[in-house]
C-alpha positions in Angstrom: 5.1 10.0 -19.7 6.1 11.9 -16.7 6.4 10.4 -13.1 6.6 12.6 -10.0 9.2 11.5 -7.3 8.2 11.8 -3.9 11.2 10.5 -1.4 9.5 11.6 1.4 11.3 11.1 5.0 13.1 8.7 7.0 14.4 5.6 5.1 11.9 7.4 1.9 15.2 9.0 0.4 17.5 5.6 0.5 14.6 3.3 -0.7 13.6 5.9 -3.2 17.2 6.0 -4.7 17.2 2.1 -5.4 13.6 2.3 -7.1 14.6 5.1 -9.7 17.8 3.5 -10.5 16.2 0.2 -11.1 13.7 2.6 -13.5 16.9 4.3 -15.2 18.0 0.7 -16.3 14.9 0.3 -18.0 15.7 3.0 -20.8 11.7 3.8 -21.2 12.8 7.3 -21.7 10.1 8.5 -19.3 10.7 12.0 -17.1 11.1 12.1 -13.6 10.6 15.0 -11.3 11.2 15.1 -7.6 9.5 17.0 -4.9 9.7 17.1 -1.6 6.7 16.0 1.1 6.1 15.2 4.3 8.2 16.3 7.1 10.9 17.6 4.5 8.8 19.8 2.9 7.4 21.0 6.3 10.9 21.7 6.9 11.0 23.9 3.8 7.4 25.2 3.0 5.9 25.0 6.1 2.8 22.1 5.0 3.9 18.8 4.3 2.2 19.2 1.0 3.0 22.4 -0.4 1.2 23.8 -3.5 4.2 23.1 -5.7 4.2 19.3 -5.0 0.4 19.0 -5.1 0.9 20.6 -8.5 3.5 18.5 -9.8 1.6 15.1 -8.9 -1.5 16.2 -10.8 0.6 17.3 -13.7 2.2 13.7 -13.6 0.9 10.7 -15.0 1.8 8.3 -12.5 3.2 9.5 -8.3 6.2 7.5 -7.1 5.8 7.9 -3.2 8.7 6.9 -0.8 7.6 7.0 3.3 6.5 9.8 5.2 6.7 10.8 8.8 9.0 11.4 12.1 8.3 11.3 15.4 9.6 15.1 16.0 6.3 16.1 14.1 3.6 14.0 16.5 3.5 17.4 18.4 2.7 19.3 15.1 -1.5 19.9 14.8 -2.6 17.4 12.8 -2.9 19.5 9.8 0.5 20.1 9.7 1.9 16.4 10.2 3.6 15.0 7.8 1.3 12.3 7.2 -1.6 14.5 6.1 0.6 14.8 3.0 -0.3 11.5 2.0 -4.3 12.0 2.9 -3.9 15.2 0.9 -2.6 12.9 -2.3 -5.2 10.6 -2.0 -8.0 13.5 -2.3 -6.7 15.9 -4.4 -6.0 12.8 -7.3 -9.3 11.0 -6.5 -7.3 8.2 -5.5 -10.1 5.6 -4.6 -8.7 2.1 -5.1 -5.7 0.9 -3.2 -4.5 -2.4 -4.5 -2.0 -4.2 -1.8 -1.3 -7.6 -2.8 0.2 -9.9 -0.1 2.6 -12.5 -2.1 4.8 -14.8 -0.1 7.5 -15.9 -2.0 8.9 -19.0 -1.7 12.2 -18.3 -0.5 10.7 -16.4 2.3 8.1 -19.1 3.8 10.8 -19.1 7.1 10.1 -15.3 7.6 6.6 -15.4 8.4 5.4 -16.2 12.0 3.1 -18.5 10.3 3.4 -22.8 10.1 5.3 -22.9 6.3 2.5 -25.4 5.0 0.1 -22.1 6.1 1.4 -19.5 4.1 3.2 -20.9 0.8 2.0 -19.9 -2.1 0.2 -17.5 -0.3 -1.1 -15.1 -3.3 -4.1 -12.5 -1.4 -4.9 -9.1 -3.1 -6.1 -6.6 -0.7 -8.6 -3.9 -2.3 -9.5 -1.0 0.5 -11.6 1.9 -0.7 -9.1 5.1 -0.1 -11.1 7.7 0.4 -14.2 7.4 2.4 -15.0 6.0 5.8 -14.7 7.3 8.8 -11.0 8.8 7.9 -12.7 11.6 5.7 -16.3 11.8 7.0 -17.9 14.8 8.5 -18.7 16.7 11.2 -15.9 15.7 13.1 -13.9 17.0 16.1 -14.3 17.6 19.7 -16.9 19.0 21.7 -18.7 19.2 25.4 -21.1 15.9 25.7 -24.6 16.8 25.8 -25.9 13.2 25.9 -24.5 9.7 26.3 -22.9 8.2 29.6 -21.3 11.4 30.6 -23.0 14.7 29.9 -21.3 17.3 30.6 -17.8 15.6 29.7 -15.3 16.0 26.9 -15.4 14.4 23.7 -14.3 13.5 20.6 -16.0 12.3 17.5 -15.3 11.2 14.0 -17.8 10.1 11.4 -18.1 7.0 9.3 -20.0 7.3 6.3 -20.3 5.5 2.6 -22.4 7.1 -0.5 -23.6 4.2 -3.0 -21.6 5.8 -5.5 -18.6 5.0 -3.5 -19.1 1.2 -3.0 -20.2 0.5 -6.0 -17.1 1.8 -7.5 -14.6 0.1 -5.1 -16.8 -3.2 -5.8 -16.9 -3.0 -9.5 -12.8 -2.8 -9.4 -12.8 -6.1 -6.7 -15.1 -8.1 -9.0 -12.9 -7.0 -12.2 -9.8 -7.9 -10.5 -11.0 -11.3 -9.3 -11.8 -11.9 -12.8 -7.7 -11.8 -13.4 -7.1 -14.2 -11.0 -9.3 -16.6 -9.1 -12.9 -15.5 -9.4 -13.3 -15.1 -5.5 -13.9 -11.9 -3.4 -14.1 -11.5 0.0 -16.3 -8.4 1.3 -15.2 -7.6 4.7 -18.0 -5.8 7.0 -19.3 -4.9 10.5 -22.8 -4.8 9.1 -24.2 -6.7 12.5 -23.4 -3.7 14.4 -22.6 -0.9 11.8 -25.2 0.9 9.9 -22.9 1.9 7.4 -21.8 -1.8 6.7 -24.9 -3.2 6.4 -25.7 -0.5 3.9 -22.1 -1.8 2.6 -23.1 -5.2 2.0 -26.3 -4.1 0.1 -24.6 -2.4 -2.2 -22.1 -4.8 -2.9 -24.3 -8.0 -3.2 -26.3 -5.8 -5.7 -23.2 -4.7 -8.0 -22.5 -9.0 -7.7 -25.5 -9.7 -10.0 -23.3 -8.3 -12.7 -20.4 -11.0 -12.4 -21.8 -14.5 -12.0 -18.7 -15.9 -12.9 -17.5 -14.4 -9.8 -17.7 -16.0 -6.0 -18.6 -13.7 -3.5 -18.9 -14.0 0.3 -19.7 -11.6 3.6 -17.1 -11.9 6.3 -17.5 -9.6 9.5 -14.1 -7.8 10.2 -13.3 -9.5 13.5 -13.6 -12.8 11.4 -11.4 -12.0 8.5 -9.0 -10.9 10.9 -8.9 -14.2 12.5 -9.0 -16.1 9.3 -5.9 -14.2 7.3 -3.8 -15.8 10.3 -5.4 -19.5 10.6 -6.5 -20.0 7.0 -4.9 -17.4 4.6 -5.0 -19.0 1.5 -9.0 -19.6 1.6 -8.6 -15.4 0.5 -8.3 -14.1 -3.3 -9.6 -10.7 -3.2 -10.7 -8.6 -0.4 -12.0 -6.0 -0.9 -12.9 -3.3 2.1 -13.8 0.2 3.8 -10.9 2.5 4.5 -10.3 1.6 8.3 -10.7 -1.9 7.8 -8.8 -2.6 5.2 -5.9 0.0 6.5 -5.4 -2.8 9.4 -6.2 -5.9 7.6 -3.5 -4.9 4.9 -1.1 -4.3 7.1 -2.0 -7.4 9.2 -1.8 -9.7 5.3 1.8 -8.3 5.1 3.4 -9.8 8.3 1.7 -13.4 6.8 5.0 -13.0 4.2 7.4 -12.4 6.5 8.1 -8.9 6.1 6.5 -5.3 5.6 9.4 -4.6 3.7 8.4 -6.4 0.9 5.4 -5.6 0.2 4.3 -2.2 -2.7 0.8 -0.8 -3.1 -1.6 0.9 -5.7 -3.8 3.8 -5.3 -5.7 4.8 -8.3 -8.4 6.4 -10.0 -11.4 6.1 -12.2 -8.5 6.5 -15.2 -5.6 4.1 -13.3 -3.7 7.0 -12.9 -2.2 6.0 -9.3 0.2 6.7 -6.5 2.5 4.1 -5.9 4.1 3.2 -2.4 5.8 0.5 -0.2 3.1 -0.1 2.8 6.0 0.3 5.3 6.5 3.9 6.7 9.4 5.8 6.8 11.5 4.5 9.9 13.0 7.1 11.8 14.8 4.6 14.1 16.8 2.9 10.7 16.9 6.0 8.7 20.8 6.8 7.2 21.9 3.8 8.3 21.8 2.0 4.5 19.8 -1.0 6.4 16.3 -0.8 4.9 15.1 -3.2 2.2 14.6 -1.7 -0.9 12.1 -4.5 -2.5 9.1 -2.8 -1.6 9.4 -0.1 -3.2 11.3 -1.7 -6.3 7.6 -3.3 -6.7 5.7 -0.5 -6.2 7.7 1.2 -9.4 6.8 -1.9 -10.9 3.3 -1.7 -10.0 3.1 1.4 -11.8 4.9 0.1 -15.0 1.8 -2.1 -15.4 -1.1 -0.4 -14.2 -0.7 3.0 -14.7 2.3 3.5 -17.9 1.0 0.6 -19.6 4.4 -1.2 -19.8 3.3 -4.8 -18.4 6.7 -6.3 -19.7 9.0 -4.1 -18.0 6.8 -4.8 -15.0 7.5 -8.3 -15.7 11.3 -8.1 -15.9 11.1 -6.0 -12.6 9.5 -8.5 -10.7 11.7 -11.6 -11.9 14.5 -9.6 -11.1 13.6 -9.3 -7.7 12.4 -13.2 -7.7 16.3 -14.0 -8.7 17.6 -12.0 -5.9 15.7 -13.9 -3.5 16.5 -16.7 -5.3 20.6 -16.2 -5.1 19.9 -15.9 -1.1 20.5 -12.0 -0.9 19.1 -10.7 1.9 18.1 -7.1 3.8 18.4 -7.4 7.8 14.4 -7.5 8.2 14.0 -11.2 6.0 17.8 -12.3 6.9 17.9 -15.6 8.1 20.8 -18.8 8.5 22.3 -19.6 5.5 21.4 -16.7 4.1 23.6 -13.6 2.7 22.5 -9.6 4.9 22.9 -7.0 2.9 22.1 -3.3 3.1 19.6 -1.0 1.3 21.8 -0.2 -1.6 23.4 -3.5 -2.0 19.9 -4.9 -2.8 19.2 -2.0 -5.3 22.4 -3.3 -7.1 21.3 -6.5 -7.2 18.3 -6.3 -8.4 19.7 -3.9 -11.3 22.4 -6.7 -12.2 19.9 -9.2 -12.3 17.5 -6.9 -14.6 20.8 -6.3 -17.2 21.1 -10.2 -17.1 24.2 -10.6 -15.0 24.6 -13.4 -12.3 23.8 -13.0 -8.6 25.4 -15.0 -6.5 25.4 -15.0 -2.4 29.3 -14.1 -1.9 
């Protein structure tokens, strides 16, 4: 088995460095490549996915992806911005699923900006469809108004669009995964104004007569958004367009207290996958050892268990990271009284005692 390495920019070199050391401790004997992306390979190729990293992640079996992203860029043309790196990925590997689960764990309940009695146990799987939507449909661009409010005007325009192919797809993985947990999904739509949503929740509703055992329900978008913060643990699965789900992910991770803690899937038809922390790269933190590690330490063990078929060295991952929590270790981002602050690699070495069996304690 081969993994690319992708560090990326900003805090994507430190958080990247904990994440392969935990992996090393493992002795899985699996190869590791790195390569750069994003700004960083702008830097040094000139595209912030050069051909040789493109190649290397298809040659892979599984993509271990750090951050990506500066604020120097945002002047770049889009095609050259670091984060089209990460677009690119997604395309190129027919990355279609992105799996973000939202866990709070129960040493954190204090870090969310939710009630405690709202958000423990929280336990919410996020599925977003990756590469439709309006983030790849076409025509798209800017253009001279001929019509509208303002003829005559200067405009821009993007395109949201959905084959059944594509929903099916994304719904067939939602229903499967809720199969594995609590038999409910949520499908998240606009379809009282949207076309392309109400088209949406056809499809869906129709791939549903395949799983009875499953629960489904319609929510509109403004709704789920307004439920993940007064009723979070009525969700199991929610599964969603590309735009949508991009902000309702992110909005599931601040319910646990922290970005930083949280690691995501993308995969394809064959669960070969990409495998990030949903936080971005940090320009403002970057170098200054601060950042929390634990994201990304999940998202490596995300990929032990759904793309390299190693569910107990998942496991042991995972629990090692539950017993660092547990011994009151904390980065600056989930710190609170009572509590021990540590720094980006000071985590990493926690978790790797506690995966080699060795105490953790807070002093």
């Amino acid at each position: 088995m081969k993994i690319a390495i992708l560090p990326g920019d900003g805090i994507g070199t430190e958080i990247m460095a904990e994440a392969v050391k935990v992996l090393g401790a493992l002795d899985l004997g699996f190869d590791t490549e790195t390569a750069l992306v994003g700004g960083a390979a702008y830097e040094a190729h000139g595209h912030p996915l050069p051909e040789s990293t493109l190649s290397l992640a298809k040659a892979a079996d599984a993509v271990l992806f750090g951050a990506v992203g500066d604020w120097k860029y945002d002047k770049l043309e889009r095609a050259l911005r670091p984060e089209q790196a990460i677009l690119g990925l997604r395309k190129h590997l027919g990355l279609f699923a992105n799996f973000r689960p939202a866990i709070c764990y129960e040493e954190l309940t204090h870090a969310s900006s939710l009630k405690p009695e709202l958000i423990a146990g929280l336990d919410i799987l996020i599925i977003r469809e990756l590469t439709g939507d309006i983030y790849f449909g076409q025509p798209r661009g800017r253009r001279t108004a001929v019509d509208g409010h303002f003829p005559g005007a200067e405009e821009a325009f993007d395109t949201m669009r959905y084959s059944r192919p594509e929903i099916e797809r994304i719904a067939h993985v939602a229903f499967q995964a809720a199969r594995k947990r609590r038999g409910k999904v949520t499908s998240v739509d606009k379809a009282n104004v949207l076309e392309t949503f109400q088209f949406w929740k056809d499809v869906v509703t129709e791939v549903h007569r395949s799983y009875p055992d499953v629960e489904l329900e319609h929510m509109y978008v403004d709704n789920a958004a307004m439920q993940l913060v007064r009723a979070p643990k009525k969700f199991d699965v929610v599964v969603t367009g590309n735009m949508f789900g991009d902000i309702l992910s992110d909005e599931a991770a601040m319910l646990t207290g922290s970005i930083g803690m949280l690691p995501s899937a993308s995969l394809d038809q064959r669960n070969k996958g990409l495998y990030e922390p949903s936080h971005g790269s940090a320009p403002d933190i970057a170098g200054k050892g601060v950042a929390n590690p634990l994201a990304t330490i999940l998202s490596a063990a995300m990929m032990l268990r759904f793309s390299l078929n190693q569910p107990e060295a998942a496991d042991r991952i995972e629990s090692a990271v539950q017993a660092v929590l547990a011994a009151g270790l904390r980065t600056g981002d989930i710190w609170s009284e009572g509590t021990r602050r540590v720094g980006t690699r000071e985590m990493g070495d926690a978790v790797l005692a506690a995966l080699t069996g060795k105490t953790i304690t807070k002093s």
